[in-house]
C-alpha atoms as one frame of an Amber mdcrd trajectory, in Angstrom:
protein
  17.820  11.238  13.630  14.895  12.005  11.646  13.020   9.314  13.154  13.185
  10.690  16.427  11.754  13.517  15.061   8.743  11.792  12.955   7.816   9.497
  15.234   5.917  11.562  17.895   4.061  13.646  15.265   2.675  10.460  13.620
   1.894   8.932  16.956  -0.008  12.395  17.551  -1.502  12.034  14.342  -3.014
   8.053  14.934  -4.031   9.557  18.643  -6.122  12.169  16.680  -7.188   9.316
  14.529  -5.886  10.940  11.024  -3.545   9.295   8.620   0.436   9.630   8.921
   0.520  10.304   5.580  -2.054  12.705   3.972  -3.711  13.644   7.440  -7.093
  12.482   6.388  -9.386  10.945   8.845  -9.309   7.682   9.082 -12.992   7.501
   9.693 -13.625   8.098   5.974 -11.524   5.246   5.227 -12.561   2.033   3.362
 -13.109  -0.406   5.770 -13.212  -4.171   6.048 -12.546  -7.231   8.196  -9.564
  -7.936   9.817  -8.036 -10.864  11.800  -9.108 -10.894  15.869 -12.581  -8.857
  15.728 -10.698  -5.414  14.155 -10.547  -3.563  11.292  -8.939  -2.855   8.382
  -8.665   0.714   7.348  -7.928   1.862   3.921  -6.677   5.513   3.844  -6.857
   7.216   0.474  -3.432   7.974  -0.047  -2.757   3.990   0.177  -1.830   3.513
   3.844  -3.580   0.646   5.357  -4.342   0.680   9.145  -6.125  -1.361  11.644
  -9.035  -0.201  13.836  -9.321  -1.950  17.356 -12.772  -1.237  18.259 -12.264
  -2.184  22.300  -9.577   0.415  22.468 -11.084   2.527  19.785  -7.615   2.927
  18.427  -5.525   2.841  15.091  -2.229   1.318  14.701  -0.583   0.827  11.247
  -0.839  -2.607   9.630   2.153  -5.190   9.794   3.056  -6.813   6.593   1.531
 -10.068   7.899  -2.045  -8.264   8.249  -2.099  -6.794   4.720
């Protein structure tokens, strides 16, 4: 139940390109490489993300990719 209810406000939040967590932007993130041409996105608060520069979207990182 609450996921229903989470899930569109973080997808809102990665559309506005802010963390899901601490609402930061993501564009004062630490950055570094990533797998496939993106990047990986450091928030602050500890949430890692990855950048996809074609798109110019951010998607939160799979175990696999941390």
């Amino acid at each position: 139940m609450f996921k229903n209810i989470i899930a569109p406000i973080q997808a809102w939040l990665l559309s506005q390109g802010r963390c899901v967590g601490c609402g930061r932007p993501l564009s004062k993130g630490k950055r570094g490489k990533a797998k496939g041409g993106k990047i990986k996105v450091v928030c602050q608060c500890g949430r890692i993300y990855i950048y996809d520069p074609k798109k110019k979207t951010y998607r939160r990182a799979l175990f696999e990719e941390v």
